[in-house]
PyMOL Python script that loads the backbone (N, CA, C, O; Angstrom):
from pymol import cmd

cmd.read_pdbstr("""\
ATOM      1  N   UNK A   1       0.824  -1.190   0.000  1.00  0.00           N
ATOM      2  CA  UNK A   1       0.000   0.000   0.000  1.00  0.00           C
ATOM      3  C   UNK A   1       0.869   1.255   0.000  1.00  0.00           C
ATOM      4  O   UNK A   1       0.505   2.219  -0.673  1.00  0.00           O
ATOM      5  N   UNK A   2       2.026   1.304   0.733  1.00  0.00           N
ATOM      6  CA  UNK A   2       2.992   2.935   0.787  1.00  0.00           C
ATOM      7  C   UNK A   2       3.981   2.908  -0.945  1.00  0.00           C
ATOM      8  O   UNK A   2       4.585   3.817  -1.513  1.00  0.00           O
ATOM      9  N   UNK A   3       3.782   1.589  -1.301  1.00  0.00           N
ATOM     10  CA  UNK A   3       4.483   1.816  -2.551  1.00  0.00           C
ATOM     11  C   UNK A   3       3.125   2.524  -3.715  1.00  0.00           C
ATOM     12  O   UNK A   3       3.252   3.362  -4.608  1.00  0.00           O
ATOM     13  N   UNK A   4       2.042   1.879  -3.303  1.00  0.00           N
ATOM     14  CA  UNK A   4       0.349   2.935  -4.384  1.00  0.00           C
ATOM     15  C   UNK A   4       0.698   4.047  -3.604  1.00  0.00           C
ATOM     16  O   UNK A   4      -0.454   4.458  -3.742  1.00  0.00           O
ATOM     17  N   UNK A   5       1.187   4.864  -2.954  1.00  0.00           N
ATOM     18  CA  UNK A   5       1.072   6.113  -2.435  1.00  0.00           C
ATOM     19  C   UNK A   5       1.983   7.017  -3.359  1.00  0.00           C
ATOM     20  O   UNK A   5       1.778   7.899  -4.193  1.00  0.00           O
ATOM     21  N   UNK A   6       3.345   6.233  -2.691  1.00  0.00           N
ATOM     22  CA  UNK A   6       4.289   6.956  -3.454  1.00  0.00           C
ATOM     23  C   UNK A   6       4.191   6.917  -4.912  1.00  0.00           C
ATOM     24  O   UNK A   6       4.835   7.668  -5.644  1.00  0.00           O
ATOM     25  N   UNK A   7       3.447   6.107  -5.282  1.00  0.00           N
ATOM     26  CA  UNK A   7       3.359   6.116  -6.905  1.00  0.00           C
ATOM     27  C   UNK A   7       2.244   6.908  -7.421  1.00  0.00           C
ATOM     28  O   UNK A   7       1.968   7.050  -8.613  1.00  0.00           O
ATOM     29  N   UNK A   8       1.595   7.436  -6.369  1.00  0.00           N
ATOM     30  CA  UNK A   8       0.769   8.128  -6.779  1.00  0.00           C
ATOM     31  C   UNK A   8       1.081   9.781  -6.436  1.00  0.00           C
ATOM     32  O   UNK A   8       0.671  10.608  -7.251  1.00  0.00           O
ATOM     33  N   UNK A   9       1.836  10.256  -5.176  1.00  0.00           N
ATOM     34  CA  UNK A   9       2.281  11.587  -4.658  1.00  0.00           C
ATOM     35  C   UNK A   9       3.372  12.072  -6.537  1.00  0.00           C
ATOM     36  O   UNK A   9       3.464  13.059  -7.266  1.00  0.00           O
ATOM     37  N   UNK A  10       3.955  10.621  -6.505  1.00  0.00           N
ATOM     38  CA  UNK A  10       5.032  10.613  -8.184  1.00  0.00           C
ATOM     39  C   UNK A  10       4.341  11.113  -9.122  1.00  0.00           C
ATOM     40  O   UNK A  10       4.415  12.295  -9.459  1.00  0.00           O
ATOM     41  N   UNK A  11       3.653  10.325  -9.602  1.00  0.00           N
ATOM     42  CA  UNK A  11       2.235  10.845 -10.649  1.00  0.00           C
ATOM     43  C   UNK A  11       1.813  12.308 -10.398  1.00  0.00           C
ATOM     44  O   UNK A  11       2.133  13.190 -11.195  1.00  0.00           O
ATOM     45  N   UNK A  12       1.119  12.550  -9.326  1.00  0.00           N
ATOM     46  CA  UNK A  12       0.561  13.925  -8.657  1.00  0.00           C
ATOM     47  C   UNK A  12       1.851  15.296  -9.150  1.00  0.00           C
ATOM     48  O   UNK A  12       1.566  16.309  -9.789  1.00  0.00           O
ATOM     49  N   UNK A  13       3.054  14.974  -8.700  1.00  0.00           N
ATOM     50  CA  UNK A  13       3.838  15.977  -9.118  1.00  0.00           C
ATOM     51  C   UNK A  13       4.525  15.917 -10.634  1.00  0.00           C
ATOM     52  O   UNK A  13       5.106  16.903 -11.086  1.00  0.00           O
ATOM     53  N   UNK A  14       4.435  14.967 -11.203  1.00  0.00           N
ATOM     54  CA  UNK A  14       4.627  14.721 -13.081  1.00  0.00           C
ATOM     55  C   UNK A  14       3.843  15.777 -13.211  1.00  0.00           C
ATOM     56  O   UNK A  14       4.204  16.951 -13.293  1.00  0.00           O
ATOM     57  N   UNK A  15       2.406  15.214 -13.235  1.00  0.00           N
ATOM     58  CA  UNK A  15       1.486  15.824 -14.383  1.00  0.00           C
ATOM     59  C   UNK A  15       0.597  16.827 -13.811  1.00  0.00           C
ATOM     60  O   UNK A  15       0.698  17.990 -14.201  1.00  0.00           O
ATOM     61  N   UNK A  16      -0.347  16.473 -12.841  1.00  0.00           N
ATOM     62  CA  UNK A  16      -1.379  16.669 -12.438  1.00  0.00           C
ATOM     63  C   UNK A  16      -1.103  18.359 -11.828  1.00  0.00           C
ATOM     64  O   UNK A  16      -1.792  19.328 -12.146  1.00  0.00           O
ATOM     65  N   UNK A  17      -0.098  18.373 -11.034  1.00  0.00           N
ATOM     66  CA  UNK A  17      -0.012  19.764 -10.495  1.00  0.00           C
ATOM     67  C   UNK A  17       0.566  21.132 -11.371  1.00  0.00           C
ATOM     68  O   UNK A  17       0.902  21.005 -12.549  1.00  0.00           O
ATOM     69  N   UNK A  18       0.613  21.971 -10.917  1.00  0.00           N
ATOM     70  CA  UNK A  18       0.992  23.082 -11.868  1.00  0.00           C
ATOM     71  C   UNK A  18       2.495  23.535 -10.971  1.00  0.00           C
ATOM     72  O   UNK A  18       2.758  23.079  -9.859  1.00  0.00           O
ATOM     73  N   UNK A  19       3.189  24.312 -11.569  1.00  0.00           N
ATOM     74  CA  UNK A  19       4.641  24.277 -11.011  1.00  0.00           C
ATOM     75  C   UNK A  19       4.721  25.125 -10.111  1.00  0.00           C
ATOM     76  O   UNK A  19       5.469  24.924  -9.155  1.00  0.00           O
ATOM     77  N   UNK A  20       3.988  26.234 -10.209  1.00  0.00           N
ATOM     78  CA  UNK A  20       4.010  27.437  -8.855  1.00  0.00           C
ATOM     79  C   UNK A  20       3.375  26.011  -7.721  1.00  0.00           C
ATOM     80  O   UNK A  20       3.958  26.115  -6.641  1.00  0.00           O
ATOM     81  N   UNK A  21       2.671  25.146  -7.722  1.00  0.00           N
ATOM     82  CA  UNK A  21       2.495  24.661  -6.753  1.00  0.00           C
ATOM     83  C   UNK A  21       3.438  23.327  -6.137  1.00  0.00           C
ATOM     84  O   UNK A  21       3.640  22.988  -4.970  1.00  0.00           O
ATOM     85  N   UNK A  22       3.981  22.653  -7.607  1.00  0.00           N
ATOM     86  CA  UNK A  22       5.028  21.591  -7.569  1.00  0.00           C
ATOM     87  C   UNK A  22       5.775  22.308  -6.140  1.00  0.00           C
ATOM     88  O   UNK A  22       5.626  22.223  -4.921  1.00  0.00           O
ATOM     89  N   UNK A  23       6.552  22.965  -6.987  1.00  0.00           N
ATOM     90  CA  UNK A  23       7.983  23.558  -6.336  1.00  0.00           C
ATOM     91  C   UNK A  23       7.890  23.363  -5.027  1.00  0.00           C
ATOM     92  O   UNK A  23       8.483  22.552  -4.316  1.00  0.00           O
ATOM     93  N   UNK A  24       6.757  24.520  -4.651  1.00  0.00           N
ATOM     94  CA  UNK A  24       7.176  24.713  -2.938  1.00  0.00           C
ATOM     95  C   UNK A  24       6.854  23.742  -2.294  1.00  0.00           C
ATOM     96  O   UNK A  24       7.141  23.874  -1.104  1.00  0.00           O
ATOM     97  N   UNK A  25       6.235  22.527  -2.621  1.00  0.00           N
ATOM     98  CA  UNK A  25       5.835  21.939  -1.607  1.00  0.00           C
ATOM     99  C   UNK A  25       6.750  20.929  -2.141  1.00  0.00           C
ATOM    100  O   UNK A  25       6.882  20.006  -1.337  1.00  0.00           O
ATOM    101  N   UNK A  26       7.458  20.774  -3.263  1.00  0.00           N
ATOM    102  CA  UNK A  26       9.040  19.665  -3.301  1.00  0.00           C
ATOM    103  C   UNK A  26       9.763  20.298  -2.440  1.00  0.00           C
ATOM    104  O   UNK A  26      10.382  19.445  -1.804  1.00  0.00           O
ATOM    105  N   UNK A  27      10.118  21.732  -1.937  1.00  0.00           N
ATOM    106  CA  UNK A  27      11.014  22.089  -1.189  1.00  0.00           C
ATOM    107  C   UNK A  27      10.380  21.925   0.051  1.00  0.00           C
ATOM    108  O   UNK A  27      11.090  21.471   0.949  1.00  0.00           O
ATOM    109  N   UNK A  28       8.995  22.235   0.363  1.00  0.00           N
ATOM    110  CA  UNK A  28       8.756  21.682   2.123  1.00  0.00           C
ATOM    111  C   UNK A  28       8.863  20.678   1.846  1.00  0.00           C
ATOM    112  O   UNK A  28       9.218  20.241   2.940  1.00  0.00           O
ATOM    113  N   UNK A  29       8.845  19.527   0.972  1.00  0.00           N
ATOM    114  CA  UNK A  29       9.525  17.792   1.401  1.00  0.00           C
ATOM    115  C   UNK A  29      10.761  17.489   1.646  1.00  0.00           C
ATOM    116  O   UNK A  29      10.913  16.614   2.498  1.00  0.00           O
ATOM    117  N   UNK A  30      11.843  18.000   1.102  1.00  0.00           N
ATOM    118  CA  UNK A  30      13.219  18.169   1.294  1.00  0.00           C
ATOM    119  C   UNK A  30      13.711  18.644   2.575  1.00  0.00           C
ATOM    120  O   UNK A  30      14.608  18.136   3.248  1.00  0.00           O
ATOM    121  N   UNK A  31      12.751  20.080   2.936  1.00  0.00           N
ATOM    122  CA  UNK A  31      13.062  20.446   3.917  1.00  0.00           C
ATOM    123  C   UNK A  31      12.748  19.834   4.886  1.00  0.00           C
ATOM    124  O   UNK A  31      13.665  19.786   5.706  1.00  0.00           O
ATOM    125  N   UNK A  32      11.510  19.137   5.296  1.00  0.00           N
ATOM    126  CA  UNK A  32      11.076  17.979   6.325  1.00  0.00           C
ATOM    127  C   UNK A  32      12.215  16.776   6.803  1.00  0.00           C
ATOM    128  O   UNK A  32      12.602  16.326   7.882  1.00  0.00           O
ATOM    129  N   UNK A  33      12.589  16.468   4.998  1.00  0.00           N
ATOM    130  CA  UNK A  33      13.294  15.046   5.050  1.00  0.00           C
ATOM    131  C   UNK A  33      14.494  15.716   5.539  1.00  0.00           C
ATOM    132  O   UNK A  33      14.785  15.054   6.534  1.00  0.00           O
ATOM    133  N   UNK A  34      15.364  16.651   5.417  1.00  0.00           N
ATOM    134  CA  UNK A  34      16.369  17.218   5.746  1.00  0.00           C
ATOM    135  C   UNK A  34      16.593  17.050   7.357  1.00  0.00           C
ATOM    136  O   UNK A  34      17.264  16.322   8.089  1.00  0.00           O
ATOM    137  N   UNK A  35      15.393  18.435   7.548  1.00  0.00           N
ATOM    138  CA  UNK A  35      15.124  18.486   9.734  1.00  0.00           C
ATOM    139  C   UNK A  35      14.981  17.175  10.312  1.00  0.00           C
ATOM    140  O   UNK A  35      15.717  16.929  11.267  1.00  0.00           O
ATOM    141  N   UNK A  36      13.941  16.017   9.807  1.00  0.00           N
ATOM    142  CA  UNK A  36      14.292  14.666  10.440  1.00  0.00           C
ATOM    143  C   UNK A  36      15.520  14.394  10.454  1.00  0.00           C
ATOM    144  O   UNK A  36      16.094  14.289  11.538  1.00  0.00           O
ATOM    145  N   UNK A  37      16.368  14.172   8.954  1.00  0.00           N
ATOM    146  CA  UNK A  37      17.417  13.240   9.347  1.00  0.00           C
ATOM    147  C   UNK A  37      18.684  13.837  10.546  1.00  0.00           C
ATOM    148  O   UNK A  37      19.474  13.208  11.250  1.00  0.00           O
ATOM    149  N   UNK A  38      18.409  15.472  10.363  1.00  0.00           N
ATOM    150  CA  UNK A  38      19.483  15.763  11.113  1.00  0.00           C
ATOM    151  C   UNK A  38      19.252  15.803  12.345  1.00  0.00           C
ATOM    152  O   UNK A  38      20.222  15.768  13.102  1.00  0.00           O
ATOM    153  N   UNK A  39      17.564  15.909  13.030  1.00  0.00           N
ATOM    154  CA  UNK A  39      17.482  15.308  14.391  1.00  0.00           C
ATOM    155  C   UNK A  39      18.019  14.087  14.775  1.00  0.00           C
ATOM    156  O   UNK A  39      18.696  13.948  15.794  1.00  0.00           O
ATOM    157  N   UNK A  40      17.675  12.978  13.810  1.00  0.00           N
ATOM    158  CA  UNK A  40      18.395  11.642  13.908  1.00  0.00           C
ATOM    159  C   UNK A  40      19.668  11.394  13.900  1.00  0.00           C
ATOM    160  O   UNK A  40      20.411  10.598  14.474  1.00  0.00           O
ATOM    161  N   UNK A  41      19.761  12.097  13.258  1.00  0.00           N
ATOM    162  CA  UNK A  41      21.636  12.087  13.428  1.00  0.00           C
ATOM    163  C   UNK A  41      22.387  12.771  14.764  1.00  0.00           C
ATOM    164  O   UNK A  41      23.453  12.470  15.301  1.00  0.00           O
ATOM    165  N   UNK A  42      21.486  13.724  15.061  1.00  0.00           N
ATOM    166  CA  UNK A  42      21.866  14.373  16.539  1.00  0.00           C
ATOM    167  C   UNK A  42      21.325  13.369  17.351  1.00  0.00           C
ATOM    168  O   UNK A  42      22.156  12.948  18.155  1.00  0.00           O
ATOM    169  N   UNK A  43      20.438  12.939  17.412  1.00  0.00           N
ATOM    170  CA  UNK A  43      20.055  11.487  18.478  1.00  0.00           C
ATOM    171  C   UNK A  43      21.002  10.645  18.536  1.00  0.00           C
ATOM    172  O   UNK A  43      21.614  10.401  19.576  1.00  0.00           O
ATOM    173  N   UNK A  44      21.242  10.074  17.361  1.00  0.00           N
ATOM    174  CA  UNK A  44      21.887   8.173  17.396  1.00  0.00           C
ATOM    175  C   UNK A  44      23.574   9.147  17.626  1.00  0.00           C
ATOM    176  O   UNK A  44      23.863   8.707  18.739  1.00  0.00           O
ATOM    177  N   UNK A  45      24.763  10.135  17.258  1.00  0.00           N
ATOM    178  CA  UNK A  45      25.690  10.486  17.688  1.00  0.00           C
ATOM    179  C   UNK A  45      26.144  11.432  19.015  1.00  0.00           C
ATOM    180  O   UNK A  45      27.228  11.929  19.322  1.00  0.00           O
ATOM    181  N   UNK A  46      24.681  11.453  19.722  1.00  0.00           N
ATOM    182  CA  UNK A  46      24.772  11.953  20.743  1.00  0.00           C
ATOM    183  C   UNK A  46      25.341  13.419  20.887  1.00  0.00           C
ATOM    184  O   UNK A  46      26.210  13.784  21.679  1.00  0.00           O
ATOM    185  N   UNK A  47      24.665  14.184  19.954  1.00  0.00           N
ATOM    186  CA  UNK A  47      25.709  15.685  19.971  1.00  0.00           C
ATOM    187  C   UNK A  47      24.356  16.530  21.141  1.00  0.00           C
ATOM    188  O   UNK A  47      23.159  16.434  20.873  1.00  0.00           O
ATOM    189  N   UNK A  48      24.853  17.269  22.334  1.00  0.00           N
ATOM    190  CA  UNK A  48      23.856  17.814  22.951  1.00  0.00           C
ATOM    191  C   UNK A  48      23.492  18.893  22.170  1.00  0.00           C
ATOM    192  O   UNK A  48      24.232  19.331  21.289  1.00  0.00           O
ATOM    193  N   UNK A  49      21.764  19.625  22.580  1.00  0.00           N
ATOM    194  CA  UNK A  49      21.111  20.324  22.381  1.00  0.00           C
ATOM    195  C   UNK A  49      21.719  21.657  22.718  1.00  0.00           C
ATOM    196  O   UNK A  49      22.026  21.921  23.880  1.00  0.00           O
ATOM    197  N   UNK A  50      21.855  22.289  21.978  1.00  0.00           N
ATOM    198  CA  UNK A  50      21.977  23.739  22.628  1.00  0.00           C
ATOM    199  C   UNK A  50      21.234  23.987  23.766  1.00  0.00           C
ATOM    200  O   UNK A  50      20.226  23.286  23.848  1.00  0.00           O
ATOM    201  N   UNK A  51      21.407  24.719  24.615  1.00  0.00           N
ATOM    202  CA  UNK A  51      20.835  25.041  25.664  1.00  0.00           C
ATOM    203  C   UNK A  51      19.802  26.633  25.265  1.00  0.00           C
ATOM    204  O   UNK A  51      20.564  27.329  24.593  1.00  0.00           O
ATOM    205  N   UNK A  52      18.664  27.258  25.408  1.00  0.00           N
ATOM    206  CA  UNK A  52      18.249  28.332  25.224  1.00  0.00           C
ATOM    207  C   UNK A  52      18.523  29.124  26.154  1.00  0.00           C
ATOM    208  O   UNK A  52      18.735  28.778  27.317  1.00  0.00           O
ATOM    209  N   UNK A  53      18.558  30.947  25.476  1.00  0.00           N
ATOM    210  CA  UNK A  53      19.130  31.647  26.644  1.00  0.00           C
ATOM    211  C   UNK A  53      19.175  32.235  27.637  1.00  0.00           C
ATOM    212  O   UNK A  53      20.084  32.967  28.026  1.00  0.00           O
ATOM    213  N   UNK A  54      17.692  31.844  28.418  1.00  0.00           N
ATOM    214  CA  UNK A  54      17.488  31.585  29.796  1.00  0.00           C
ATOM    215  C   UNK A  54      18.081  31.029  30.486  1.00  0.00           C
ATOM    216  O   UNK A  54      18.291  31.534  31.589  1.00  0.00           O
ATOM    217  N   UNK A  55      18.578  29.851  30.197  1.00  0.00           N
ATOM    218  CA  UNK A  55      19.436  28.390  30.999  1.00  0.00           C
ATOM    219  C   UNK A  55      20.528  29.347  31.340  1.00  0.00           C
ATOM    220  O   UNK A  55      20.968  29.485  32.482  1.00  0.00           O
ATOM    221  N   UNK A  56      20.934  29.986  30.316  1.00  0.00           N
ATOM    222  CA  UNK A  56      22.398  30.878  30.347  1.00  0.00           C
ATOM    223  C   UNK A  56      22.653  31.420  31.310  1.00  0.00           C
ATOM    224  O   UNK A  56      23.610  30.886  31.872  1.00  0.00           O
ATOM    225  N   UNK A  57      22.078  32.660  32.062  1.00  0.00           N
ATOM    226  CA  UNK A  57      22.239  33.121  33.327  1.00  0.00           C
ATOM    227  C   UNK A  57      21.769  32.435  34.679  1.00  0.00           C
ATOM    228  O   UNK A  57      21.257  33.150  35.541  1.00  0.00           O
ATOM    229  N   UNK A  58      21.936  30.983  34.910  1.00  0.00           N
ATOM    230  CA  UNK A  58      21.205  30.578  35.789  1.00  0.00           C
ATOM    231  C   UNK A  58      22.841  30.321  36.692  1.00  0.00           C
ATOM    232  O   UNK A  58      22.842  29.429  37.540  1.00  0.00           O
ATOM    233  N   UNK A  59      23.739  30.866  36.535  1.00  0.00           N
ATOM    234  CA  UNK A  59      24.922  30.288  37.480  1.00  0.00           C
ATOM    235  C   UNK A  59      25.365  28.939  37.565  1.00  0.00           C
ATOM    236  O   UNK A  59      26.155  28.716  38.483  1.00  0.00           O
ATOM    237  N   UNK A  60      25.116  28.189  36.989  1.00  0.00           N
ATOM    238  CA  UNK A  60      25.638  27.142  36.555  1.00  0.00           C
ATOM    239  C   UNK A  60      27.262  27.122  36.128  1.00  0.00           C
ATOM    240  O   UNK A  60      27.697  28.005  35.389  1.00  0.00           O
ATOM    241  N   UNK A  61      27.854  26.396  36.480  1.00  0.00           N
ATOM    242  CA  UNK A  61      29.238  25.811  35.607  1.00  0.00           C
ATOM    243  C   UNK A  61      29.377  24.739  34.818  1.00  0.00           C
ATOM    244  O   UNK A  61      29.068  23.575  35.072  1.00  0.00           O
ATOM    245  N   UNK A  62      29.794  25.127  33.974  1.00  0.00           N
ATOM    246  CA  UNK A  62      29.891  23.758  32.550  1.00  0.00           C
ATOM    247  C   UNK A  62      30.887  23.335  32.628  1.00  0.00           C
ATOM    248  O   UNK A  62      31.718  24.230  32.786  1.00  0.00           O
ATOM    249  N   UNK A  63      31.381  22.188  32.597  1.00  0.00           N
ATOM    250  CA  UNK A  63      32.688  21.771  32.112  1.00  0.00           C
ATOM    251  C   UNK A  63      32.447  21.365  30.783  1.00  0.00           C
ATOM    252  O   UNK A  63      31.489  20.668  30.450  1.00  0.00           O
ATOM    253  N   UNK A  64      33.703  21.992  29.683  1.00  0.00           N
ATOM    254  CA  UNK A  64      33.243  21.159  28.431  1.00  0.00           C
ATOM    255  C   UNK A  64      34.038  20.288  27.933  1.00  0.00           C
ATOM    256  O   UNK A  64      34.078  20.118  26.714  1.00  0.00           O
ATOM    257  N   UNK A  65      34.604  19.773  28.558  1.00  0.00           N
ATOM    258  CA  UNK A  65      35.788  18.794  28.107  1.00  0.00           C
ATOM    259  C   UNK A  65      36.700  18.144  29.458  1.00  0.00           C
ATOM    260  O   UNK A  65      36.919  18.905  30.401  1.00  0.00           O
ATOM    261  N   UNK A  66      37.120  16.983  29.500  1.00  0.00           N
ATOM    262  CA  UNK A  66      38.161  16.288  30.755  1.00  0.00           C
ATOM    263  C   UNK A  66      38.897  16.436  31.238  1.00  0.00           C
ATOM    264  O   UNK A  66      39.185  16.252  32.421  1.00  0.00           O
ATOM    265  N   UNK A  67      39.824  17.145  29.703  1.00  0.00           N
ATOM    266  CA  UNK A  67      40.811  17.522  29.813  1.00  0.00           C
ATOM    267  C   UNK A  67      41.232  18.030  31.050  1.00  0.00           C
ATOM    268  O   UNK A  67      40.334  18.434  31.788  1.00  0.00           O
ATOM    269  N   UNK A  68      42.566  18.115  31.510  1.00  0.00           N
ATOM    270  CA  UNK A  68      43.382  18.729  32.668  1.00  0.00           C
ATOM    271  C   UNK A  68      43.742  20.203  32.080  1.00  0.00           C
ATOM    272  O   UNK A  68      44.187  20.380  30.946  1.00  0.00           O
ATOM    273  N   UNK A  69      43.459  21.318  33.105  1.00  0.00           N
ATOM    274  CA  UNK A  69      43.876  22.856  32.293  1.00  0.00           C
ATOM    275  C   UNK A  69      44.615  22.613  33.466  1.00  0.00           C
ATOM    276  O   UNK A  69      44.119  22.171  34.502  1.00  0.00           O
ATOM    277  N   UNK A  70      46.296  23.023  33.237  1.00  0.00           N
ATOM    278  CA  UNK A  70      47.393  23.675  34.135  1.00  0.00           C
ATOM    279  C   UNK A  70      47.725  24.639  34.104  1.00  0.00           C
ATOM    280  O   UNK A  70      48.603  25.015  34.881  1.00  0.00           O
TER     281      UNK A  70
END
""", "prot")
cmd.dss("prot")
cmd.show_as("cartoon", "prot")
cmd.util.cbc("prot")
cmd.orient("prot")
């Protein structure tokens, strides 16, 4: 059944649509598929979230690394 879909969203942007409408919504698909994969990729390699800049003045200390500073 997701392969009649995609063969049909395929079809839908060939013929059926007009190009002022193709376009932008090929670029909101790209852009979707883009923002997922790079959440996923920030998930499964573990890179942290930025913090927003409230968190910032809360007095906190970060360490950002193990390293020994002498």
């Amino acid at each position: 059944m997701s392969w009649d879909i995609v063969r049909a969203v395929v079809m839908g942007f060939r013929h059926d649509l007009p190009e002022w409408v193709r376009y932008p919504l090929l670029a909101l698909g790209c852009t979707l598929l883009v923002h997922h994969g790079l959440g996923w990729l920030r998930e499964r390699f573990g890179a942290p979230l930025e913090r927003s800049g409230a968190d910032h003045g809360s007095g906190e200390a970060v360490q950002e690394s193990e390293a020994d500073v002498r």
